[in-house]
Rosetta silent file (secondary structure, phi, psi, omega in degrees, C-alpha in Angstrom):
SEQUENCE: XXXXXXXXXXXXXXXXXXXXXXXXXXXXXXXXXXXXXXXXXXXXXXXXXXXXXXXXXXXXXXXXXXXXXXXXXXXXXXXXXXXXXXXXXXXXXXXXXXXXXXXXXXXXXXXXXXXXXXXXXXXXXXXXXXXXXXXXXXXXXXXXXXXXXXXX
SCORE:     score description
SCORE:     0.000 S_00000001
   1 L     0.000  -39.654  171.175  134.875  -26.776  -36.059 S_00000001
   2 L   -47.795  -17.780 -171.930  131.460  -25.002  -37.440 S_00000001
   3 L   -94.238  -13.021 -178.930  133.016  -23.827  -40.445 S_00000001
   4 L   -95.644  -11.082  164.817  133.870  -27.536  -41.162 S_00000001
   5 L  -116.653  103.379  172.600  130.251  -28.694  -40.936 S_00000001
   6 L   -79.677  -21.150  155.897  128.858  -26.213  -43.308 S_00000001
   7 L   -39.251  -29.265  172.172  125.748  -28.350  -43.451 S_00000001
   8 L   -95.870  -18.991  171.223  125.015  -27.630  -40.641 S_00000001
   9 L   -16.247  -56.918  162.817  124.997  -23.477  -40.290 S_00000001
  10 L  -122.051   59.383  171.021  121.978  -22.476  -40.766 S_00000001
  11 L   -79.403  139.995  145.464  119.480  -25.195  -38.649 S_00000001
  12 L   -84.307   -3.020  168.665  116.950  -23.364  -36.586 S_00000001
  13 L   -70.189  -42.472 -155.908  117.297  -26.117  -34.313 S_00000001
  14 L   -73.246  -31.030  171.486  120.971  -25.829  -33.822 S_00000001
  15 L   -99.017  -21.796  171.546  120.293  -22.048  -32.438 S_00000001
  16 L   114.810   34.313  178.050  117.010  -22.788  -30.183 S_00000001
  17 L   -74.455  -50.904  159.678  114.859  -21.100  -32.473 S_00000001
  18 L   -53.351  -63.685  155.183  112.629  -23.817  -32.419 S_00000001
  19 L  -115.764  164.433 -166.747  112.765  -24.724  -28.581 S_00000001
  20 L   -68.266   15.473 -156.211  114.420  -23.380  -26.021 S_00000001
  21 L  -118.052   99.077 -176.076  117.166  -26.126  -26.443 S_00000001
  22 L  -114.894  105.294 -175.360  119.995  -24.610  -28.554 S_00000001
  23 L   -91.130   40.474  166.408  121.728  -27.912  -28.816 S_00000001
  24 L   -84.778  -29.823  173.645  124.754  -26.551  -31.027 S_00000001
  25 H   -43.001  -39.553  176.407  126.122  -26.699  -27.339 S_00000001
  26 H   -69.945  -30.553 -171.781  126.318  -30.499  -27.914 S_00000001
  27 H   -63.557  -56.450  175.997  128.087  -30.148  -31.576 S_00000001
  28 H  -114.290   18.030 -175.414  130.765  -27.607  -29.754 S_00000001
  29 L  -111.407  -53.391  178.045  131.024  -27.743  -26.360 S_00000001
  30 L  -102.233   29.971  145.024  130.567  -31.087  -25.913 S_00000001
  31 L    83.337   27.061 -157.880  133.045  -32.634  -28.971 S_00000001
  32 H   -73.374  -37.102 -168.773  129.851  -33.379  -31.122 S_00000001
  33 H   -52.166  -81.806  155.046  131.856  -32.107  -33.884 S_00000001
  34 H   -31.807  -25.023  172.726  134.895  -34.123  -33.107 S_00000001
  35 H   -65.102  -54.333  167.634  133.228  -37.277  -32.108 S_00000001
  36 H   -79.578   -8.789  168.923  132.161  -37.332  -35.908 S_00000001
  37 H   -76.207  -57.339 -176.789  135.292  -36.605  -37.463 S_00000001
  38 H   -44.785  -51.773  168.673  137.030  -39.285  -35.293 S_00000001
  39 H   -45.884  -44.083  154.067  134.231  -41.770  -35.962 S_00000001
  40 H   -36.882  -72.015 -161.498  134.547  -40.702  -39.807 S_00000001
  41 H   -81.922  -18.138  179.391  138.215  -41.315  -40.287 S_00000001
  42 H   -96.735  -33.582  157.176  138.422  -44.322  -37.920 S_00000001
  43 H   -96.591  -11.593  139.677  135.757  -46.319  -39.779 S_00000001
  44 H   -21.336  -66.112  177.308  137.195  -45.186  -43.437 S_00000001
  45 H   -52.370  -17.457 -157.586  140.494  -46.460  -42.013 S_00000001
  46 H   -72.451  -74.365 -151.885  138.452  -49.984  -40.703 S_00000001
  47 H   -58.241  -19.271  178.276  136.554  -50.337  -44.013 S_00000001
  48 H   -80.495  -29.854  175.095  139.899  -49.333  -46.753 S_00000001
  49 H  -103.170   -9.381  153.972  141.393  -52.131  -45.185 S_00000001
  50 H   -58.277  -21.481  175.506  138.828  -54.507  -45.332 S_00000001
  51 H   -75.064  -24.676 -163.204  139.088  -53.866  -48.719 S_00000001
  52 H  -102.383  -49.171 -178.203  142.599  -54.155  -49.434 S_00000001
  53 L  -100.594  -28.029 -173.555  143.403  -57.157  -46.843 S_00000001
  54 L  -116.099    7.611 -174.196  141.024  -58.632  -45.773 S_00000001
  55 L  -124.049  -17.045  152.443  138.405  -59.223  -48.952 S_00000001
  56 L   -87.867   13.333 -170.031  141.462  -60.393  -50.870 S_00000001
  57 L   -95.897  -18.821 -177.957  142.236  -63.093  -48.441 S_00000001
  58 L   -76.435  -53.633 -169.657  138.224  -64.306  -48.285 S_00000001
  59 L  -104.676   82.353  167.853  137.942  -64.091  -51.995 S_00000001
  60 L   -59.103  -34.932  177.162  141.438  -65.221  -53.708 S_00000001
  61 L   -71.113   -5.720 -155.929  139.854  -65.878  -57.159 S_00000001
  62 L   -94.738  117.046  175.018  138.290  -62.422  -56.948 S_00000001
  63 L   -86.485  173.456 -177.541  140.293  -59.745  -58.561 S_00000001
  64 L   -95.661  127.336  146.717  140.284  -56.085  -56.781 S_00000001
  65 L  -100.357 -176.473 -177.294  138.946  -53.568  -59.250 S_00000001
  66 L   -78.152  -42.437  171.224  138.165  -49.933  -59.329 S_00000001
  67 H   -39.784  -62.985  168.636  134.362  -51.009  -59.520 S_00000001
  68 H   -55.501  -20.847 -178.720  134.759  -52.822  -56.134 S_00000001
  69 H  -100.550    9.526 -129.139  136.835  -50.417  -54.718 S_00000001
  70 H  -152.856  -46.782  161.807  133.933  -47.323  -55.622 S_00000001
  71 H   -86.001   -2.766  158.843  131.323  -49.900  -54.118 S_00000001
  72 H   -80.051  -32.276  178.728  133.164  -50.032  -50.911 S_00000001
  73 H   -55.926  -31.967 -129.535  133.794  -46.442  -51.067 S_00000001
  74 H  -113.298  -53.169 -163.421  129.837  -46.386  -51.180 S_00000001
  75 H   -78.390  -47.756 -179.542  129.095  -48.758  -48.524 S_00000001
  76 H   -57.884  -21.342  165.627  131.598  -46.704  -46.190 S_00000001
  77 H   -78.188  -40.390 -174.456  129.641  -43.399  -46.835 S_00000001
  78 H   -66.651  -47.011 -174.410  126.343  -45.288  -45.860 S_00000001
  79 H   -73.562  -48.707  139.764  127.976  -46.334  -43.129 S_00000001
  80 H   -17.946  -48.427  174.933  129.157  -43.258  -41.590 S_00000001
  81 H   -58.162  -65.356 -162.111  125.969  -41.787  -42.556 S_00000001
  82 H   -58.022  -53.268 -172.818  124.130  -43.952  -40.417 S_00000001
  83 H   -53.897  -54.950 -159.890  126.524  -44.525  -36.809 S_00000001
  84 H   -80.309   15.437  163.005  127.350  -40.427  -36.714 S_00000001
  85 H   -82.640  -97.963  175.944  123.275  -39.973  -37.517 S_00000001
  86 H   -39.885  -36.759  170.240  122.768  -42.181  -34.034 S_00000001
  87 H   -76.839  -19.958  162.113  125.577  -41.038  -32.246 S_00000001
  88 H   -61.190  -77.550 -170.225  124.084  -37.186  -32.832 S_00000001
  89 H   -50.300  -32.821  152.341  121.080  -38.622  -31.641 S_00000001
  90 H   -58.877  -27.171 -179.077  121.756  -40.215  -28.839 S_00000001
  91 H   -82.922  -72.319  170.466  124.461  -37.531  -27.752 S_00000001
  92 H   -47.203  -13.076  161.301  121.797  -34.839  -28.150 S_00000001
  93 H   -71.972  -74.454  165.819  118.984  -36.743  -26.117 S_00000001
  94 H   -18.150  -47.532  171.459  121.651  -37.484  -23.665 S_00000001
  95 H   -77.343  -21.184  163.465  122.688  -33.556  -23.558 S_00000001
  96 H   -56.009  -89.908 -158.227  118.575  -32.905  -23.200 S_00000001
  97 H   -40.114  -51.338 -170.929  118.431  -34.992  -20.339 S_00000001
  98 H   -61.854  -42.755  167.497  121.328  -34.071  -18.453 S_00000001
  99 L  -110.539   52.767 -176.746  120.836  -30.432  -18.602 S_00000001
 100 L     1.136   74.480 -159.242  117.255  -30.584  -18.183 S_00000001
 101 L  -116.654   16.299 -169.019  115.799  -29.509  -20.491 S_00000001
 102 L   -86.071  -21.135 -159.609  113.353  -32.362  -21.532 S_00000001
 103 L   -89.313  -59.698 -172.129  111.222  -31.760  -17.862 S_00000001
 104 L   -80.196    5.032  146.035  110.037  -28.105  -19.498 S_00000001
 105 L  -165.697  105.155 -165.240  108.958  -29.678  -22.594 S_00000001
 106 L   -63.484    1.551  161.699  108.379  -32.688  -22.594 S_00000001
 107 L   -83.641   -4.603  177.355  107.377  -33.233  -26.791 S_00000001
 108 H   -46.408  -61.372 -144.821  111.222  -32.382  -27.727 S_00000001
 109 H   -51.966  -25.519 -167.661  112.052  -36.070  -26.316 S_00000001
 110 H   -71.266  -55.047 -176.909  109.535  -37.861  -29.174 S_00000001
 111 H   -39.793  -63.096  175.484  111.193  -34.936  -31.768 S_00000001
 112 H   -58.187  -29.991 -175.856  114.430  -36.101  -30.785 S_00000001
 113 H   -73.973  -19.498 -177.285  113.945  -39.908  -30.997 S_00000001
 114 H  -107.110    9.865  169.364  112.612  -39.758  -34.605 S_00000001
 115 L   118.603  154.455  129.531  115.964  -36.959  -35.841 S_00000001
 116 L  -104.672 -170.766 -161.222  115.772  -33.347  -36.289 S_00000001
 117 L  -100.504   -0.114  166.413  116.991  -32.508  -39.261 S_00000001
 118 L  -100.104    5.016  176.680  120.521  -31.261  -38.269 S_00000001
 119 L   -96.520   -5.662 -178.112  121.094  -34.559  -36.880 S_00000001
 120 L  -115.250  -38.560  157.445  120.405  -36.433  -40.973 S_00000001
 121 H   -55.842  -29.527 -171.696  122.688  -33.090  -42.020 S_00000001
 122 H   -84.481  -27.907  169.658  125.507  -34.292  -39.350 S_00000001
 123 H   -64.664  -57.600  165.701  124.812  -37.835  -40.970 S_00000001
 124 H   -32.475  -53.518 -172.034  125.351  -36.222  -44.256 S_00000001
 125 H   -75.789   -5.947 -158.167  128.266  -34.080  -43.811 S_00000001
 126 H   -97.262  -59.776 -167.746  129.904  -37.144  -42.044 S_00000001
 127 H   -76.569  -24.985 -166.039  129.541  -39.426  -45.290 S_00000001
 128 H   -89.611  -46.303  156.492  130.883  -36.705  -48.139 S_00000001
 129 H   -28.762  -79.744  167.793  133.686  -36.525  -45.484 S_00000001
 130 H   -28.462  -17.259 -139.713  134.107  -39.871  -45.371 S_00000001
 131 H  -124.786  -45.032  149.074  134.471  -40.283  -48.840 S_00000001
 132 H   -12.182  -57.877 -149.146  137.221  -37.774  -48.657 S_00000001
 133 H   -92.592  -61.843 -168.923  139.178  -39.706  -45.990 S_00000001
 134 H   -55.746  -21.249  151.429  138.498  -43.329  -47.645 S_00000001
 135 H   -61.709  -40.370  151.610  140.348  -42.054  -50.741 S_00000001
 136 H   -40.465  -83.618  172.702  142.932  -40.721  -48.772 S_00000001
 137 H   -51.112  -17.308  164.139  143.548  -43.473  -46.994 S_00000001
 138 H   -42.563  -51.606  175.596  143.292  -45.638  -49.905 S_00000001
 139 H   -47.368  -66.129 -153.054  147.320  -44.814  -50.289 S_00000001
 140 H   -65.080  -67.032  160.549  148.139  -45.999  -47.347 S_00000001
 141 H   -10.362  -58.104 -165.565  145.828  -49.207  -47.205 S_00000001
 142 H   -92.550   -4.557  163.293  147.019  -50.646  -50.324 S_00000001
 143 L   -83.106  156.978  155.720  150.677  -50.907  -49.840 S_00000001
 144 L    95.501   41.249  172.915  151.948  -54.268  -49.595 S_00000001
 145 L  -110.462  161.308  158.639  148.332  -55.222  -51.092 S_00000001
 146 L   -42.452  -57.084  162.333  147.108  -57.087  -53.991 S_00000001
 147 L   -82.379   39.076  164.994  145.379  -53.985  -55.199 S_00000001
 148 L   -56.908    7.088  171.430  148.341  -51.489  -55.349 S_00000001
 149 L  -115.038    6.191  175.859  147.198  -50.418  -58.608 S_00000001
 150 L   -93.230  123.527   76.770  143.522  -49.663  -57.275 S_00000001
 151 L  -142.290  -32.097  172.169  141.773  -46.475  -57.734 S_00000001
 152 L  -165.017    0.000    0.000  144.479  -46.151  -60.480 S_00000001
């Protein structure tokens, strides 16, 4: 799984260079990686079909274009960015606490609550995935839709 978040590779956080906390143990031991793929590809699948089915049933006058399907594509990278950004964070506080490592220094916890900076790379690497998947998944989404001729 490390070679598939390349974004992530070289954090000094990720080896405990910074603190004694080398919380890549959370990424691969404890499914951090996976957790963001799964999250990735399951709201891509949510949001391709909001697109296909359910925003032509809200808007009937509205036709589906490539513009509209490229700003959903958009809003589904944002979104991805943000949940697997918070679920790293929370999952890595969580993996602090648990193996205690917040009790020998105790300024990590504030460090963790505002990001480190492989946790806004795990957001990142999450959304150009994502972007990936929701094109993928476009095929499937749009049969027996209005927009079976959307992205082309």
């Amino acid at each position: 799984m490390e070679n598939i978040f390349f974004l992530l590779k070289n954090s000094a956080f990720l080896t405990g260079e910074i603190w004694e906390m080398p919380h890549s143990l959370w990424y691969n031991e404890s499914s951090g990686f996976l957790l963001g793929l799964i999250l990735t590809l399951i709201t891509s699948f949510v949001i391709c079909l909001i697109f296909f089915h359910v925003f032509p049933l809200l808007f009937r006058n509205t036709p589906l274009t490539t513009l509209k399907w490229l700003l959903f594509m958009v809003i589904n990278a944002a979104a991805i960015f943000f949940i697997t950004f918070l679920v790293a964070k929370n999952g890595i506080i969580n993996y602090a606490e648990t193996n205690d490592y917040i009790s020998s220094s105790p300024a990590m916890l504030s460090m963790l609550k505002k990001g480190t900076f492989d946790m806004w790379m795990f957001g990142a690497q999450n959304a150009i995935y994502s972007l990936v998947m929701y094109f993928a998944l476009t095929f499937i989404c749009r049969l027996k839709s209005r927009g079976f001729n959307i992205p082309f």
